[in-house]
C-alpha positions in Angstrom: 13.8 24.8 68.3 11.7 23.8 65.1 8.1 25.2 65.3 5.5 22.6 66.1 2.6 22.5 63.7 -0.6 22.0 64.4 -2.2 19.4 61.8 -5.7 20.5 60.0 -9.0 19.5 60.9 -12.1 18.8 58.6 -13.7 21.6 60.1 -10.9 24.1 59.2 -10.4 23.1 55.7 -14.0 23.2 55.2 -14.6 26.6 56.9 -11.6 28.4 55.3 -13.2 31.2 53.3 -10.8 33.0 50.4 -9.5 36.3 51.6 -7.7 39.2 49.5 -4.5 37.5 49.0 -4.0 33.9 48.6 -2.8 32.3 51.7 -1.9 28.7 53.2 -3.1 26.6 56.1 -0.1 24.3 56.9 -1.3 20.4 57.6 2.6 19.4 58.7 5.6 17.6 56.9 5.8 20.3 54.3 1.9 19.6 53.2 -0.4 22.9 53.0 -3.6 24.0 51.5 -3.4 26.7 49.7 -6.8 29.0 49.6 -6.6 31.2 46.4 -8.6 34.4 46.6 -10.9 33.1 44.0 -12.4 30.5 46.3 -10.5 27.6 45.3 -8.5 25.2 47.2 -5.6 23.2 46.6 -2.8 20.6 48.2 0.7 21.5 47.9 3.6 19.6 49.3 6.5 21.9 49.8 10.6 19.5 50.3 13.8 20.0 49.5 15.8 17.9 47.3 19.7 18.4 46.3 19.5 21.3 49.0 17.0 23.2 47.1 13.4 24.1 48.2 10.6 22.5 46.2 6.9 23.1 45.5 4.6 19.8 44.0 0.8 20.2 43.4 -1.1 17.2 44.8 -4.7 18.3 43.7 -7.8 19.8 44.2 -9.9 19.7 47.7 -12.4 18.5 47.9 -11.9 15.7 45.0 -8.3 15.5 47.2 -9.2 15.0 50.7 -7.3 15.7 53.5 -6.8 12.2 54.0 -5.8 11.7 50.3 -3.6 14.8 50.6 -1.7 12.9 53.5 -0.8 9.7 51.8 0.4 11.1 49.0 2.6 13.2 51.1 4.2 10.4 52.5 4.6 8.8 49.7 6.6 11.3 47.8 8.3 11.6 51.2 9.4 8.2 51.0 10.6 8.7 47.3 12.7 11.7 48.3 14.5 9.4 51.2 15.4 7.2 48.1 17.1 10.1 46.3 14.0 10.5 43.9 12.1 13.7 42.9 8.9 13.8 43.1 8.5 16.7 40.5 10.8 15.0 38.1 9.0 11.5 38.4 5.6 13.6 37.2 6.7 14.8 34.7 7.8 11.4 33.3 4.8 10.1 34.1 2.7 13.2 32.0 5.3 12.9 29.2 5.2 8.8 29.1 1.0 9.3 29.1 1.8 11.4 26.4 3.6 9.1 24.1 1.2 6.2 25.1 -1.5 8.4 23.7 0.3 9.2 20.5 0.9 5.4 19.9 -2.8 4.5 20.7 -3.4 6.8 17.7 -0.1 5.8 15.5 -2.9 2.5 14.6 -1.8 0.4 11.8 -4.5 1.6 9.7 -3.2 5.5 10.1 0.5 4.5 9.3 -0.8 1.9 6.2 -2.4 4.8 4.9 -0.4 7.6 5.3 2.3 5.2 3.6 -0.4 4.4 0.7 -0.5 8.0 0.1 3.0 8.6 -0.7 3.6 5.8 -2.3 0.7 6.7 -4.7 3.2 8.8 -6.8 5.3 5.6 -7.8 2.8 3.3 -8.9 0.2 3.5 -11.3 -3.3 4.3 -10.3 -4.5 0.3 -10.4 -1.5 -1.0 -8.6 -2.1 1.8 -6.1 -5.8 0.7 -5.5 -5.1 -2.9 -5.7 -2.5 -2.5 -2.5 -5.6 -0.4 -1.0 -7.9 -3.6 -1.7 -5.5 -5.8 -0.1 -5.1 -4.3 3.0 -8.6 -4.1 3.3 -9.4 -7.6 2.5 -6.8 -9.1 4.2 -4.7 -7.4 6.7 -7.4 -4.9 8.7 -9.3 -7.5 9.6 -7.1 -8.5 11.8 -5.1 -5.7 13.1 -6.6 -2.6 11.6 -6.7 -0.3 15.1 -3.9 -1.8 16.7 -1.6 0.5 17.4 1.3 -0.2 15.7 4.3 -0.3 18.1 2.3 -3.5 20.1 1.7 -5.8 16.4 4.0 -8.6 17.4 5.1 -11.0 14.8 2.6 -13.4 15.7 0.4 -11.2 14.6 1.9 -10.7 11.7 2.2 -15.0 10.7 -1.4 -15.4 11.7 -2.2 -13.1 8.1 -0.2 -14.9 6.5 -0.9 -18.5 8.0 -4.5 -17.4 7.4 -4.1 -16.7 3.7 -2.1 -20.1 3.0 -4.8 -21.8 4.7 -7.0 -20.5 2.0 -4.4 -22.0 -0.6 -3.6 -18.2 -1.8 0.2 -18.3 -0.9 1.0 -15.6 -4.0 -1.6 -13.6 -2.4 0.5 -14.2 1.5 3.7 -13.6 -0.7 2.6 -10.0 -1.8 1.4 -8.9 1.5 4.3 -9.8 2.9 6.2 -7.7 0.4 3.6 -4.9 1.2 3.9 -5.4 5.1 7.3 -5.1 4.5 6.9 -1.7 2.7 4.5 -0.5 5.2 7.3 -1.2 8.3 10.1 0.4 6.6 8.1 3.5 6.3 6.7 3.8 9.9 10.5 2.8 11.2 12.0 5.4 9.2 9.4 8.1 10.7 9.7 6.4 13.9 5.8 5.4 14.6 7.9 2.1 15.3 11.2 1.2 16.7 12.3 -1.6 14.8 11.0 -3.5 11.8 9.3 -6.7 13.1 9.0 -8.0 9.0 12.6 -8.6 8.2 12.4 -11.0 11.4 10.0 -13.5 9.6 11.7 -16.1 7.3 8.7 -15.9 4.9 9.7 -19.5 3.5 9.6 -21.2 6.6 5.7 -19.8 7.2 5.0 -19.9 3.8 6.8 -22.7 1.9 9.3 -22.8 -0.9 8.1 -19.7 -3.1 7.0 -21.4 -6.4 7.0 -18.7 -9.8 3.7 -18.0 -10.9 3.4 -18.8 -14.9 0.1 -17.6 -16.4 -1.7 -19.9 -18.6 -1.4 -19.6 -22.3 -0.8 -20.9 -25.7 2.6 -21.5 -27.1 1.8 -24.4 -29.7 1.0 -23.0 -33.3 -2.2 -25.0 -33.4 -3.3 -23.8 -29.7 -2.9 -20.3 -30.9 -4.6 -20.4 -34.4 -7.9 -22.2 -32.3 -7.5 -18.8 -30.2 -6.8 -16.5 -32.9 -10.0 -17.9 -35.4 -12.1 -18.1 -31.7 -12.1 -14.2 -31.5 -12.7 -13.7 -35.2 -16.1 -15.9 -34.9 -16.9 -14.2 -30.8 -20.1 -13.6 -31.3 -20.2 -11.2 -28.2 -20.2 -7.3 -27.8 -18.4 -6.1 -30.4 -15.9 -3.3 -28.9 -15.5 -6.4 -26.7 -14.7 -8.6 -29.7 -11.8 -5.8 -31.1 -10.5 -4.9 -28.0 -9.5 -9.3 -28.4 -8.5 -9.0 -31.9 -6.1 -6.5 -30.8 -4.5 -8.3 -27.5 -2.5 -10.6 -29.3 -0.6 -8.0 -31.3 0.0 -5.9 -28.6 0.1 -8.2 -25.7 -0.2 -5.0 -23.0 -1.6 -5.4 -19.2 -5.9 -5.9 -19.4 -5.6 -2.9 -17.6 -4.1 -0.9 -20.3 -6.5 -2.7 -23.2 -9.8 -1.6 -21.2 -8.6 2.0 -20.3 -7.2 3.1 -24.1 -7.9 6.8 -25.2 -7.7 7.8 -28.8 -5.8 11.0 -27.5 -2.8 8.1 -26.6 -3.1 6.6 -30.5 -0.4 8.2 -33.0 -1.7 7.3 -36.1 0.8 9.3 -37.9 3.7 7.3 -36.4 1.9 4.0 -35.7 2.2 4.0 -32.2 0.3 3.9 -28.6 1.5 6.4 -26.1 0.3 5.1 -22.5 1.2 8.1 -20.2 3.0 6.9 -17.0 0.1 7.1 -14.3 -1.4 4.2 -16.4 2.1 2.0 -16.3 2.9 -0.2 -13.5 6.6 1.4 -13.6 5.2 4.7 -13.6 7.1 5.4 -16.7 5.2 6.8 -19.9 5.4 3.5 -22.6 5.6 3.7 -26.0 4.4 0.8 -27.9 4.9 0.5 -31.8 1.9 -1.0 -33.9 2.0 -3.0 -36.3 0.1 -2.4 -39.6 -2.7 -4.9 -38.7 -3.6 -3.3 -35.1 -3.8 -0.1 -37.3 -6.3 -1.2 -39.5 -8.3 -2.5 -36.4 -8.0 0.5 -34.6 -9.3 2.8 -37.9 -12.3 0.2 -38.3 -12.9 1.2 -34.3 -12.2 4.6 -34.5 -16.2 4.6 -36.8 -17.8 3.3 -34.1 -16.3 5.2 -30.7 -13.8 7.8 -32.3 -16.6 10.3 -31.0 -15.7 9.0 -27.4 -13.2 9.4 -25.2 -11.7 5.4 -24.7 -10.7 3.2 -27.7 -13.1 0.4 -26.0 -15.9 1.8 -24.0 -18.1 -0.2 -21.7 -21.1 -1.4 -23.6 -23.3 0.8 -20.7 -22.1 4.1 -22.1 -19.2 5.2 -24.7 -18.1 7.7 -21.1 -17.0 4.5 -19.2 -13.8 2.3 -19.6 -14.7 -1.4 -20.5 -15.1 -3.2 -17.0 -12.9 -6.1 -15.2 -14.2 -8.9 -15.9 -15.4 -8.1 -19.7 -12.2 -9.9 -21.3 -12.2 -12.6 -19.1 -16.2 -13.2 -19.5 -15.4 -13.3 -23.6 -12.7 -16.0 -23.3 -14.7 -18.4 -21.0 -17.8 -18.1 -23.6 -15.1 -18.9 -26.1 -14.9 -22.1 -24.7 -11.2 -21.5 -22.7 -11.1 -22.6 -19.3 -9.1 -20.6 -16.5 -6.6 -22.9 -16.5 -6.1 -22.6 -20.2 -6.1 -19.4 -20.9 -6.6 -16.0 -19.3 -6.1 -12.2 -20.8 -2.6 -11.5 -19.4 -2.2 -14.9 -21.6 -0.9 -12.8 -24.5 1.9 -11.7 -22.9 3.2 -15.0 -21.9 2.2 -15.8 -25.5 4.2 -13.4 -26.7 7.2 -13.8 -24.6 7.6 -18.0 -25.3 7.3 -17.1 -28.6 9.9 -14.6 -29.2 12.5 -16.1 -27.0 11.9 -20.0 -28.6 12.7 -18.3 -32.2 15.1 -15.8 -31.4 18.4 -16.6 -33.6 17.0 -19.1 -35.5 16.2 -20.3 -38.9 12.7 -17.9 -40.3 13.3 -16.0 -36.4 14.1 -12.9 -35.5 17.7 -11.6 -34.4 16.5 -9.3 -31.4 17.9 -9.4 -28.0 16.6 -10.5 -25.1 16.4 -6.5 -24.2 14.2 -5.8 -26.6 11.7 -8.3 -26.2 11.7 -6.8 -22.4 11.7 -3.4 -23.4 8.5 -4.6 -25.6 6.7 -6.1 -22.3 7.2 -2.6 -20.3 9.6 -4.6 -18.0 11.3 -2.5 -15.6 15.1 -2.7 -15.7 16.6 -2.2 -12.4 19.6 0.3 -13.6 17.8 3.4 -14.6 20.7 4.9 -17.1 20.3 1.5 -18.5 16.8 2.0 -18.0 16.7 4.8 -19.7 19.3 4.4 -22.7 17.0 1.4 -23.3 13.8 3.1 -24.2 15.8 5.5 -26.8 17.9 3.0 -28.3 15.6 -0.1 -28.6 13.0 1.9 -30.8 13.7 0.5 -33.9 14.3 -2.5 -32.5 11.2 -3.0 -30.9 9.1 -1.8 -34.0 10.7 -4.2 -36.1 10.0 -7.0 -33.7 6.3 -6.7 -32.9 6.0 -6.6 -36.4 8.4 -9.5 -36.7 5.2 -10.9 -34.4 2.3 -9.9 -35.6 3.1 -11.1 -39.1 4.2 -14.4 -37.2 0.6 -14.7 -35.7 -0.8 -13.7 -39.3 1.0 -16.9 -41.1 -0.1 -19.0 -37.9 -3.6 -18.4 -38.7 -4.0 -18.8 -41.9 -1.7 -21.6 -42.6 -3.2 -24.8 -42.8 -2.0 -26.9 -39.5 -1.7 -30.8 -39.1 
């Protein structure tokens, strides 16, 4: 016959004094307290499960009282009579408290930047900042500590719902495209289980994608009022050859502002941009043609002492700032919608593909005048064959150019 035990009283669990061995005062249904030799006190719940004998901590006395101790042991009880181990189901529930503490801190603004950081040795510094400005003028505002497993796509459209709102659908169309970036990443080091991007149809939340064409000049009488405008800017003057040069060379602003003399090869005629300065992250080398030569050696008197090509009129150690270029062209009279500094590559593109194969043209490919823009081409041998083999090519043709905007200007126009 089973021994009957006797259950616990207040008084005895409060009264039990440690002794020199830990021992146990038995409550009944497996439960016990088990008084350490230190003093301390705990509830244990010993079972069997799968014909094995099994020990579960239920806490501390007193913040477990004898009451509490009691419940829970008839509630693990009653999970045992439904073929479920107590043990194992703790241990879930530590591990699952686990994970849902690593998600809390898996926030998008963790994953966004860890991604940012790698991807900073792909693009060039100013792309890699302007994705950093981005995010932080229009995605953390809304879900910048959210961790990123519970961003629904809801979330997602309400960015981009709020940035069409504001009539900047390019803007909507290139945080999708970063969004999208962003997602691959943290599914690929699963901080999230699926990609919750490719599920948006961007059209249908943001309308039929319309090609973004930068105003410029392609009529010869539009671009000799341009050309003789910068001759007569009256403006800084580093600011005022840094424009003289732009239409022969017709790189990114961001290239223009940030030019070192140690990239100019006067020798050779050409500008070396190293690759952290390219939006492919590939080093470019741009030909010059005689007359940016001549500019660059009238220049070279006034900041050849310096480090850049066109310093900031604050202090020869500082790259000419943002809005310097665009600044000279509105006092030129030009409005936004007219003309803007990435204007002279448009310029330059219109132009060479309108007289390519024709009568006083040029006969260069299509390639070439690609390769002379710093386009990327998608197939890298390509890619690469490219830059060796259009070299000539593209020397002859922004020559081809610049004696082309020469003519333009100094021919009398109807």
């Amino acid at each position: 016959m089973a021994r009957k035990t006797t259950p616990l009283s207040f008084i005895e669990i409060k009264s039990a004094k440690p002794k020199e061995k830990d021992y146990k005062l038995y409550d009944g249904g497996g439960l016990f307290l088990l008084v350490a030799k230190t003093g301390g006190k705990r509830w244990r719940l010993k079972y069997r499960f799968n014909n094995k004998e099994k020990v579960i901590a239920l806490g501390v006395y007193p913040s477990i009282t004898l009451k509490d101790a009691r419940t829970k042991r008839d509630e693990y009880k009653s999970l045992i009579s439904n073929n479920i181990n107590p043990s194992e189901l703790k241990k879930q529930k530590k591990k699952q408290i686990i994970l849902d503490e690593m998600k809390s801190k898996n926030t998008f603004y963790k994953v966004s930047q860890e991604w940012h950081s790698n991807y900073a040795s792909e693009v060039s510094k100013n792309y890699h900042d302007k994705l950093e400005r981005a995010l932080e003028l229009y995605v953390y505002p809304f879900i910048e500590n959210k961790p990123i497993e519970e961003i629904t796509r809801l979330d997602i459209i309400e960015i981009l719902q709020d940035l069409k709102e504001k009539d900047i659908q390019e803007t909507a169309k290139r945080i999708f495209m970063l969004l999208n970036k962003i997602y691959k990443y943290a599914v690929t080091l699963e901080y999230a289980p699926h990609n919750i991007i490719a599920d948006i149809e961007q059209k249908t939340i943001l309308g039929k994608r319309d090609r973004k064409h930068y105003p410029t000049f392609t009529k010869d009488k539009d671009i000799k009022a341009l050309l003789l405008a910068i001759d007569e800017y009256k403006g800084d003057y580093t600011t005022k050859m840094a424009l003289k040069i732009l239409p022969y060379v017709f790189v990114r602003s961001f290239n223009i502002r940030h030019c070192e003399w140690s990239e100019i090869d006067f020798e050779s005629q050409q500008w070396i941009i190293p690759s952290h300065k390219m939006k492919t992250k590939v080093e470019f080398i741009l030909p010059l043609p005689n007359q940016v030569i001549e500019i660059l050696k009238e220049v070279q008197q006034f900041s050849g002492d310096g480090k850049y090509v066109f310093p900031s009129f604050r202090g020869k150690d500082k790259p000419m700032s943002d809005n310097t270029l665009i600044t000279a062209i509105r006092r030129m009279g030009f409005t936004k919608d007219e003309f803007v500094p990435h204007g002279f590559r448009a310029m330059f593109s219109t132009i060479a593909y309108e007289n390519m194969n024709i009568e006083n043209g040029h006969n260069f490919s299509g390639e070439v005048i690609e390769a002379l823009l710093a386009h990327k081409e998608s197939n890298k041998v390509k890619e690469a064959y490219n830059r060796s083999n259009y070299k000539e090519p593209m020397k002859n043709l922004i020559n081809w150019y610049a004696d082309y905007l020469d003519v333009i200007k100094k021919n009398k126009l109807e």
